[in-house]
KEKE-3310 file (N, C-alpha, C; in steps of 0.2 Angstrom, whole numbers, plus 5000, padded with zeros to 4 digits):
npx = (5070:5072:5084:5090:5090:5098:5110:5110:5111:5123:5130:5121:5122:5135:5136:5126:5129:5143:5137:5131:5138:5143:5134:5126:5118:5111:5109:5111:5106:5119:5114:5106:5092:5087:5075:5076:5088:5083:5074:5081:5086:5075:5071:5082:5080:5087:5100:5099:5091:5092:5087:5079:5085:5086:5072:5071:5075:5072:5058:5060:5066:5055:5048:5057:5056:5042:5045:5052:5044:5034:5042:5045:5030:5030:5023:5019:5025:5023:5033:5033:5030:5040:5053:5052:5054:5070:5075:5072:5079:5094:5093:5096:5107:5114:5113:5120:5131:5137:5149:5152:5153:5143:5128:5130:5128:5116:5108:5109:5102:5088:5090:5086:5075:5084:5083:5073:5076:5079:5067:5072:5072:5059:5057:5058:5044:5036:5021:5020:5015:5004:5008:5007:4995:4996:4999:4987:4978:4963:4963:4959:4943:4934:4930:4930:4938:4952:4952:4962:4962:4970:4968:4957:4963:4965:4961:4975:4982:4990:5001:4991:4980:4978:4974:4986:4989:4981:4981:4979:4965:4950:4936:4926:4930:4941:4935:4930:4939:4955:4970:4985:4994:4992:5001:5012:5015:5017:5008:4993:4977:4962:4948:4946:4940:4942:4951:4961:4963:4972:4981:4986:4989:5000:5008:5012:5022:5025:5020:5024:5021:5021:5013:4999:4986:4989:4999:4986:4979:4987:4986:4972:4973:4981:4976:4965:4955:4951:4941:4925:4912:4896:4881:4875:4871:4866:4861:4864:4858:4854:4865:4870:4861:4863:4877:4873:4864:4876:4882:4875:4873:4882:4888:4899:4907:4898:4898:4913:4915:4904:4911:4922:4919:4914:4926:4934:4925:4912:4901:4892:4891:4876:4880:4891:4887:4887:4899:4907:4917:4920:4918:4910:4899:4896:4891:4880:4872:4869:4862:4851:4844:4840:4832:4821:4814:4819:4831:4833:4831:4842:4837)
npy = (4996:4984:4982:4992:4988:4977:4983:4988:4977:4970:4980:4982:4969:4968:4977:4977:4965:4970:4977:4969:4960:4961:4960:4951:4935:4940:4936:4931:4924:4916:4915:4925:4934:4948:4953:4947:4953:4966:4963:4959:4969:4975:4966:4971:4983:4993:4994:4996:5007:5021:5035:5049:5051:5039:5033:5039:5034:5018:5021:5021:5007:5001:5004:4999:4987:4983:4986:4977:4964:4968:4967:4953:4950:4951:4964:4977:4993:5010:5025:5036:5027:5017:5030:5033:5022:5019:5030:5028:5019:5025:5036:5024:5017:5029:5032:5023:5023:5019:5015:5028:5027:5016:5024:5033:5025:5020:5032:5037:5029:5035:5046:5060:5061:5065:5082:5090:5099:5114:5122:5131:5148:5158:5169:5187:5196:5183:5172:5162:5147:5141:5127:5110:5099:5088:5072:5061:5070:5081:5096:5110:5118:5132:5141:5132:5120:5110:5090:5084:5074:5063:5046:5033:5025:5008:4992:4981:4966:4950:4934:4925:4933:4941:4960:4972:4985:4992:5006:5015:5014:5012:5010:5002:4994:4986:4979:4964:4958:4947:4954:4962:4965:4986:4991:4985:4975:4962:4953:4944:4949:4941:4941:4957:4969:4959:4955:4966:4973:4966:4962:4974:4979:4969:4963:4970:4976:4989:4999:5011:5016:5013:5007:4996:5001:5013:5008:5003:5014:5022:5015:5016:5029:5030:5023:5024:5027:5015:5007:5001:5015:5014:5020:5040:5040:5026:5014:4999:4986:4990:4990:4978:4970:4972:4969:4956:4951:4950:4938:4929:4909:4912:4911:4916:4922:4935:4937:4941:4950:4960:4963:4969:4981:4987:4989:4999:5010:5012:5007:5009:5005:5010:5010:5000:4989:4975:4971:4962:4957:4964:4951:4946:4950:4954:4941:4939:4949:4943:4933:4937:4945:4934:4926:4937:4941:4952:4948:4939:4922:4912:4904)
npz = (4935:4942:4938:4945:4959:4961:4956:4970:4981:4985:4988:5000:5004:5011:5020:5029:5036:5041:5051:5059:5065:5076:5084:5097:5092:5081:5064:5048:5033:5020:5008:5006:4999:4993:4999:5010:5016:5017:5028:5037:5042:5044:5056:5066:5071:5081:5077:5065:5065:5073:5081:5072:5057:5056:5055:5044:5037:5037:5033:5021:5016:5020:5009:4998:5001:4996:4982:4978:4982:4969:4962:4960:4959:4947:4942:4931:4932:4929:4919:4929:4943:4942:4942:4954:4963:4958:4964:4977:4980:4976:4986:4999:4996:4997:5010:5017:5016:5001:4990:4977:4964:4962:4967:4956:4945:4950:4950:4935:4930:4931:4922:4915:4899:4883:4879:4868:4854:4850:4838:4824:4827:4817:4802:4805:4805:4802:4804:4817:4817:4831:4845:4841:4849:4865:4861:4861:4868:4866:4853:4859:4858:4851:4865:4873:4881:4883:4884:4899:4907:4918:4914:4922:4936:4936:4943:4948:4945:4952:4945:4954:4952:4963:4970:4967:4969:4979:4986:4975:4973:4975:4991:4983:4975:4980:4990:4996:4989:4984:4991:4990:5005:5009:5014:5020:5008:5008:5016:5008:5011:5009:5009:5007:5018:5030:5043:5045:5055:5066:5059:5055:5068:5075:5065:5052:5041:5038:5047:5057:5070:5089:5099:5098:5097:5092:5079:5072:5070:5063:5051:5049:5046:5033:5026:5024:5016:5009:5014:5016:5021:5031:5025:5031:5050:5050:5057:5070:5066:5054:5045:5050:5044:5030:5028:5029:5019:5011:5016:5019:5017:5027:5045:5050:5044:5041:5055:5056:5048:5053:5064:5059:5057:5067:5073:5064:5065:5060:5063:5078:5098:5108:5121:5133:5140:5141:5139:5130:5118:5101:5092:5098:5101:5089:5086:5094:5090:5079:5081:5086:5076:5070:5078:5083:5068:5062:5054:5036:5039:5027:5011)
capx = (5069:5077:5096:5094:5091:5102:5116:5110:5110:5130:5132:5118:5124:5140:5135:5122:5135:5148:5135:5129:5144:5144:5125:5123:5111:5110:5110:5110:5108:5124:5113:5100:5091:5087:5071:5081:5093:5080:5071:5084:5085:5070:5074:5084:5080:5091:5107:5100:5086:5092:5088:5076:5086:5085:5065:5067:5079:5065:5054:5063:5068:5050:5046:5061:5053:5036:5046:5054:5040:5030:5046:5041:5024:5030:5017:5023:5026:5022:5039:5032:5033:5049:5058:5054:5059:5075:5075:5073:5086:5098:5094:5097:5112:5118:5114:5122:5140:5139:5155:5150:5148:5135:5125:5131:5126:5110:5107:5108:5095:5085:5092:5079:5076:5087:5078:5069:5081:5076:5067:5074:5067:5055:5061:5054:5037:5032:5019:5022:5010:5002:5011:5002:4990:5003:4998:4980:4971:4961:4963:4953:4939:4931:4927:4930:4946:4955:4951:4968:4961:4971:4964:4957:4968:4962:4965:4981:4982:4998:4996:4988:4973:4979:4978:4993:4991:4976:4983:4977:4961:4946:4935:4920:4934:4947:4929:4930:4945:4960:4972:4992:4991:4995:5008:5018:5012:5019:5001:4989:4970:4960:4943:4946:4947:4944:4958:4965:4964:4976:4988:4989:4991:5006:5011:5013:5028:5023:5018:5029:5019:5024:5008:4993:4980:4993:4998:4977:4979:4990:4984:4969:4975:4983:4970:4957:4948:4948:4935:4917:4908:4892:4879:4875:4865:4865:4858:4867:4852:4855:4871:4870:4857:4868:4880:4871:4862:4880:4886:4871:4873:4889:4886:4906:4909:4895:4901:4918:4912:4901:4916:4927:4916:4915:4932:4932:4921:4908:4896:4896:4886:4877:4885:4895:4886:4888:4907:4906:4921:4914:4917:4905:4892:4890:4887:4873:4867:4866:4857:4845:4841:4837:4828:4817:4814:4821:4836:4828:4834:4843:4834)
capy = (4995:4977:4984:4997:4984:4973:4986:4991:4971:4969:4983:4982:4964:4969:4983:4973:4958:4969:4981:4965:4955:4960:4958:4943:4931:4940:4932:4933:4916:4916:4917:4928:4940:4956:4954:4943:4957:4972:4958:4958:4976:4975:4964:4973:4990:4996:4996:5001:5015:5024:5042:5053:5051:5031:5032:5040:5024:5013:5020:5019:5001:4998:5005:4995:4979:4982:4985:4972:4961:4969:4963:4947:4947:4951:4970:4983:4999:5015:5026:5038:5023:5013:5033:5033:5016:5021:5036:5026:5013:5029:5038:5019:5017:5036:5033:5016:5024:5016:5018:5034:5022:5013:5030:5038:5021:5021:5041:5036:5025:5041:5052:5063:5058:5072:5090:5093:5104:5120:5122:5139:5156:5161:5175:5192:5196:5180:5169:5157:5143:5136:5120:5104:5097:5083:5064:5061:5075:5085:5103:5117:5124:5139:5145:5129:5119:5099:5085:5083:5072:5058:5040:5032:5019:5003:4988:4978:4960:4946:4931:4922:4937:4946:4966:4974:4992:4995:5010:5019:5012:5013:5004:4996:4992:4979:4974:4955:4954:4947:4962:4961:4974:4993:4995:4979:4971:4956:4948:4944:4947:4933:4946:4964:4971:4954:4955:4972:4975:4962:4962:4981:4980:4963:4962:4976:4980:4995:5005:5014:5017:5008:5002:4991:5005:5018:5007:5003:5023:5022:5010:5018:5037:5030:5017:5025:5028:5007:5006:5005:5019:5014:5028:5042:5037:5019:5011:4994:4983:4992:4988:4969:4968:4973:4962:4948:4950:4949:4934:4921:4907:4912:4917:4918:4929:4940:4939:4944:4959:4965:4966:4974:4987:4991:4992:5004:5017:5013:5009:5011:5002:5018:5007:4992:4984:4968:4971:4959:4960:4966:4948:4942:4956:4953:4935:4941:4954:4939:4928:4942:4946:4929:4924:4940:4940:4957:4947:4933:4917:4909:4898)
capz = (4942:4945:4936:4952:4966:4959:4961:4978:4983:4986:4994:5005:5007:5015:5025:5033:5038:5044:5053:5064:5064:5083:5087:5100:5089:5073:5057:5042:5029:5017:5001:5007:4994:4995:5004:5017:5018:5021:5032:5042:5044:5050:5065:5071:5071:5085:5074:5059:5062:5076:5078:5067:5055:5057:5053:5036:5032:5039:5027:5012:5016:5018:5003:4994:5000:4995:4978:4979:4981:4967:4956:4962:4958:4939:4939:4929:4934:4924:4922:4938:4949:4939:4946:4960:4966:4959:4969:4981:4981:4977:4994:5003:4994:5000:5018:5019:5013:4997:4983:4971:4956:4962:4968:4950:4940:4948:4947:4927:4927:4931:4920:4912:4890:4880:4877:4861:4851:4848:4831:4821:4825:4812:4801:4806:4804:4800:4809:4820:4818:4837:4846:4841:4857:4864:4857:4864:4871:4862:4854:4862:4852:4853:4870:4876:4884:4881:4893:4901:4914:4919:4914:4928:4940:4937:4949:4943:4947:4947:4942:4957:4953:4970:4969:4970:4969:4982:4988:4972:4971:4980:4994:4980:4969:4984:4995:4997:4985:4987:4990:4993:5010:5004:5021:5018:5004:5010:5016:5004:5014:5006:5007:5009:5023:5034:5049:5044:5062:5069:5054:5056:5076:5076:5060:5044:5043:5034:5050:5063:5078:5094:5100:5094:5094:5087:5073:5070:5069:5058:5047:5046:5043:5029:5020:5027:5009:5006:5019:5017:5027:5030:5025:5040:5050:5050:5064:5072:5063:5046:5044:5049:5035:5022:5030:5028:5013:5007:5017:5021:5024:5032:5047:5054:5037:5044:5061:5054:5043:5056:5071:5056:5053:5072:5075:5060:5070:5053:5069:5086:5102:5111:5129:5132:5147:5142:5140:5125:5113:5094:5088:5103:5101:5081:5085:5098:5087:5070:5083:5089:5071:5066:5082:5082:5062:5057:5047:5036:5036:5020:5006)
cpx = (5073:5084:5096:5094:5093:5109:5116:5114:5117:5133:5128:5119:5131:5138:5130:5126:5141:5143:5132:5133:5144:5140:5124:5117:5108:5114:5107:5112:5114:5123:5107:5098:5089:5080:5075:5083:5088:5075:5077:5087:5080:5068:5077:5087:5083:5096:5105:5095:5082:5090:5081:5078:5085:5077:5065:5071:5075:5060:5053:5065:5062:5047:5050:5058:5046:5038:5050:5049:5033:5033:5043:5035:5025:5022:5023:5022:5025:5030:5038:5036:5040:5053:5058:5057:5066:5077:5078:5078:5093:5099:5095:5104:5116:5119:5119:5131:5143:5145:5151:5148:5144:5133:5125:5127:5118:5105:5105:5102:5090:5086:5086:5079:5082:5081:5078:5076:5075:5075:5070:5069:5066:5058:5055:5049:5033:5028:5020:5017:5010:5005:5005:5000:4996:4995:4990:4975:4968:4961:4957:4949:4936:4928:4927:4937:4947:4953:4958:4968:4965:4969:4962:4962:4963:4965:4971:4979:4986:4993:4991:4980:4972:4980:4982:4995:4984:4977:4980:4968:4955:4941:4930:4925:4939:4939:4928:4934:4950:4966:4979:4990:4998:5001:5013:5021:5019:5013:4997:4982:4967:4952:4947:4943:4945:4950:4962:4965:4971:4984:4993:4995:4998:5010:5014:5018:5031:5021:5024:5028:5020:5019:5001:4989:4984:4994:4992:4978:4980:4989:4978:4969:4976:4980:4966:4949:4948:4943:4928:4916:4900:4887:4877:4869:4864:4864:4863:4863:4854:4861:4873:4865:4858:4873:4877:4866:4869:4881:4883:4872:4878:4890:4896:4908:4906:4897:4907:4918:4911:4908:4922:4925:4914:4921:4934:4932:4915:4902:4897:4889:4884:4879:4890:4895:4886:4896:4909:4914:4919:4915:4910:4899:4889:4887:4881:4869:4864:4861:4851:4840:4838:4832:4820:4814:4815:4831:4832:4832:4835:4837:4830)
cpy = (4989:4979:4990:4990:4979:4975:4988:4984:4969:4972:4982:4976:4964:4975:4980:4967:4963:4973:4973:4960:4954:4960:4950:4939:4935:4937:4933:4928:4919:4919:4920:4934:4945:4957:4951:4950:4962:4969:4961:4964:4979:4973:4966:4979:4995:4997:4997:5007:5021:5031:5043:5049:5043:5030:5034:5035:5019:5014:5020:5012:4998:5001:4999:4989:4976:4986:4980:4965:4961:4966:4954:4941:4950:4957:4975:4988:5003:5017:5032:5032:5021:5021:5035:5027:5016:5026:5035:5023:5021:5031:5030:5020:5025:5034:5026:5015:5020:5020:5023:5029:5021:5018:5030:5030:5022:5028:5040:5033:5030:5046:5053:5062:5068:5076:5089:5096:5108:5122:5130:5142:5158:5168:5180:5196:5189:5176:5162:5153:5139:5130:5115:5102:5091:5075:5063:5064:5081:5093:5104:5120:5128:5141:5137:5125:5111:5099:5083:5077:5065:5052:5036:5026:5013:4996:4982:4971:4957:4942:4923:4926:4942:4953:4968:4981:4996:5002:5014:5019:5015:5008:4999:4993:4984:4978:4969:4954:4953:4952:4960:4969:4981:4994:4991:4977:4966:4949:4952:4944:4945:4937:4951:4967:4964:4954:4960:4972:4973:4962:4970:4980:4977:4963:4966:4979:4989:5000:5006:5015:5011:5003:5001:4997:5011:5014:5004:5009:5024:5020:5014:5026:5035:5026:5018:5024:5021:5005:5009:5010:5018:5023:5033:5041:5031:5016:5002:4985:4983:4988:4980:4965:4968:4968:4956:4946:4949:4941:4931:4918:4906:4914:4918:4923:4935:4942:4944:4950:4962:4967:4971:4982:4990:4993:4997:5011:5018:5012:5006:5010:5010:5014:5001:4989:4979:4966:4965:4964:4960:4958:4945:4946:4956:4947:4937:4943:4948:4935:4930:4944:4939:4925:4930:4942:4946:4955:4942:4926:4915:4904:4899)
cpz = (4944:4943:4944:4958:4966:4960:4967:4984:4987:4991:5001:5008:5012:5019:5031:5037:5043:5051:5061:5066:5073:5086:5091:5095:5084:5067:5053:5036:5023:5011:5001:5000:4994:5000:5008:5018:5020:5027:5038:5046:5049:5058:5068:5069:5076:5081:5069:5060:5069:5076:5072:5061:5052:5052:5046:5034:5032:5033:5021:5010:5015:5010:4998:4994:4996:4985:4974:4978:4974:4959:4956:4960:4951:4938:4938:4930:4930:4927:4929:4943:4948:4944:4950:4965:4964:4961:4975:4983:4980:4984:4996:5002:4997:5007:5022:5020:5006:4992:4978:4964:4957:4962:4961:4946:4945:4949:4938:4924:4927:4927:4915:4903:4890:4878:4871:4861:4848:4843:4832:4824:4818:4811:4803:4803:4801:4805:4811:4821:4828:4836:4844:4848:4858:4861:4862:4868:4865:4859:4856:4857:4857:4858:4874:4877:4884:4887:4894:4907:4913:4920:4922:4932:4939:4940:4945:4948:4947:4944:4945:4957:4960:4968:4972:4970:4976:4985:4985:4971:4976:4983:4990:4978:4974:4987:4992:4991:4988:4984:4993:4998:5007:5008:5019:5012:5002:5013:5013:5009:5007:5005:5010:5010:5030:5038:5047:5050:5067:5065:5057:5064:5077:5070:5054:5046:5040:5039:5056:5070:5083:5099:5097:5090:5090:5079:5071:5065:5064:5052:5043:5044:5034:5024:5022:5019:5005:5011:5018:5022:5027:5029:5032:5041:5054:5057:5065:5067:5055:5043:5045:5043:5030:5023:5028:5023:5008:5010:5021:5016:5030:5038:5052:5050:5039:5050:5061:5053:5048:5064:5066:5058:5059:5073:5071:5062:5062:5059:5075:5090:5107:5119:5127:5138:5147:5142:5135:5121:5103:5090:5091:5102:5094:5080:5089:5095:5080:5074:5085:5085:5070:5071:5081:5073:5059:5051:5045:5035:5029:5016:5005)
residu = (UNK:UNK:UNK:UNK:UNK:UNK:UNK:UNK:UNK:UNK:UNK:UNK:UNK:UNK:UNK:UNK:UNK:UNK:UNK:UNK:UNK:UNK:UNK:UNK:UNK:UNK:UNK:UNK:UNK:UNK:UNK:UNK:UNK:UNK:UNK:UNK:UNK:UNK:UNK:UNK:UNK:UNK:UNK:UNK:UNK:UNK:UNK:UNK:UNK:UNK:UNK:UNK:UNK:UNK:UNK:UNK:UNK:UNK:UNK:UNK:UNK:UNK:UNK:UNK:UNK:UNK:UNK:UNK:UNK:UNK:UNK:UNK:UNK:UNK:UNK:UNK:UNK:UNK:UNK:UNK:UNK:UNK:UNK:UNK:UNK:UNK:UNK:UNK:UNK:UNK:UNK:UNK:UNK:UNK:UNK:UNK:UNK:UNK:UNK:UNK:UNK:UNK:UNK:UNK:UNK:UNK:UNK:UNK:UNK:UNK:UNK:UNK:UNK:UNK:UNK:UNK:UNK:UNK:UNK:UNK:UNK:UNK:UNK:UNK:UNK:UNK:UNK:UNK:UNK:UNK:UNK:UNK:UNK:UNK:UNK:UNK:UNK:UNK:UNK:UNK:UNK:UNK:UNK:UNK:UNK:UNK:UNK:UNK:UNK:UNK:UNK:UNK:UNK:UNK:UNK:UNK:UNK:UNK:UNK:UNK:UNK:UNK:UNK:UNK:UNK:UNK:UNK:UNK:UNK:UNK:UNK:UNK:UNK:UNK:UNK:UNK:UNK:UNK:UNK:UNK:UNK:UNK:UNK:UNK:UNK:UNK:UNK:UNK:UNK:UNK:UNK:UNK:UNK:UNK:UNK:UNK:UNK:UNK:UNK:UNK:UNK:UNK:UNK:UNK:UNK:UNK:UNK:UNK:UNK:UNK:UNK:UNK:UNK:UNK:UNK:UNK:UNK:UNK:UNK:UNK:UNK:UNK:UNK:UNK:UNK:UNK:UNK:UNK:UNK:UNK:UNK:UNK:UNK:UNK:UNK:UNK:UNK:UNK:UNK:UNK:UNK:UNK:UNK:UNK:UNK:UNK:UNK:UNK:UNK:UNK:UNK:UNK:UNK:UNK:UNK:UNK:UNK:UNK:UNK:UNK:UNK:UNK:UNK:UNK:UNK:UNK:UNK:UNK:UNK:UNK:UNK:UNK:UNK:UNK:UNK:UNK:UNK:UNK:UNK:UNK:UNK:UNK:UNK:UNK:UNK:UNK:UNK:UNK:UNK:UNK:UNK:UNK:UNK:UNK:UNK:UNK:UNK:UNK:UNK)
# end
């Protein structure tokens, strides 16, 4: 993966320079490195991701960076991912007008192993013994069939402990870890899903919609299955209970969780006469519990 985006870097560093070269107030630092460079792509997405056809370069570029950053945090890739990230970096490399070498050098790096040779044809009439089962599954006995199942995905970590694959993962496995985000993964949330909301909306540069609630939408179309669902049902009370059976005596971590987990749609006020914004409403509801005694206070 790094021998591709190492050839891609040179070229993407002159295509990007000359393509802004006449942009009022673009820049581009001298010894900028390949994130800098799709960085700067990103700023200024009218000249590079005009058009349809603009968006699917957008989101190859975001891909590149968020393997780019993966290089970074020193996690290794099985060879699945390792070819498609050079897959990737090819298609960038195509649309950008790169020299055919480059392309065909990193086309190579994907080249598929050589084919098995074809053992001899058995002479006629003789039997041809059954394939061996491949390297760790088990043959099929009698009336029954091999486990083929693919081991399960387990959470990867660098070496600051940040997960770095949550995307494959599920929501018991990232809650309240720190998680590099699955759109950018360029911010680390510190618990998960703490300020997913606000990242999504301003900042992930991993979503395409144009405005706040659209890229929310977004965000949660596509990471929806890392998020707690409280069970059905669940009453406004319930649900602050579990909260804070996890997070006394904190009650701003509580507060937190419990506006997350509205804006979510995990539970829902049946009005909003008080017109309370959901940080303001779970501080109400944690004050309410702990005044009226259905939360119990700590110690």
């Amino acid at each position: 993966m790094r021998r591709a985006l190492n050839l891609l870097k040179p070229v993407l560093d002159a295509f990007i320079r000359q393509k802004l070269a006449g942009v009022p107030g673009a820049r581009v630092p001298r010894d900028a490195d390949l994130q800098g460079l799709l960085r700067a792509m990103l700023d200024n997405r009218g000249t590079f991701f005009s058009g349809r056809s603009g968006e699917a370069l957008k989101h190859n570029v975001n891909l590149l960076r968020g393997a780019r950053n993966w290089n970074a945090h020193d996690v290794v890739l099985d060879e699945r991912e390792a070819r498609q990230v050079i897959e990737t970096v090819a298609i960038v490399a195509e649309r950008i007008g790169a020299p055919h070498e480059v392309i065909a050098a990193t086309d190579a790096l994907n080249a598929p192993p050589q084919a098995l040779s074809v053992p001899p044809a058995a002479p006629s009439g003789a039997r041809v013994p059954p394939p061996s089962p491949p390297p760790g599954t088990a043959a099929a006995g009698a009336g029954g069939s091999s486990d083929r199942r693919p081991p399960r995905v387990q959470p990867r970590r660098d070496a600051a402990g940040v997960i770095v694959n949550a995307d494959e993962l599920t929501a018991d496995e990232v809650a309240l870890q720190r998680v590099l985000c699955p759109g950018c993964r360029e911010k680390v949330f510190e618990e998960w899903s703490a300020g997913w909301d606000a990242h999504a909306a301003h900042r992930c540069a991993g979503m395409t919609a144009d405005t706040t609630e659209e890229r929310k939408s977004e965000f949660r179309r596509r990471f929806g299955h890392l998020f707690r669902a409280p069970a059905r049902g669940e009453s406004q009370r319930a649900v602050m209970r579990h909260i804070w059976e996890r997070c006394c005596p904190d009650d701003e971590r509580a507060i937190r969780e419990y506006a997350d987990a509205e804006q979510r749609g995990e539970v829902r006020r049946t009005n909003n006469a008080s017109g309370l914004l959901p940080e303001g409403y779970a501080r109400a509801l944690l004050a309410d519990g702990l005044r009226k005694g259905w939360l119990r206070p700590c110690g």
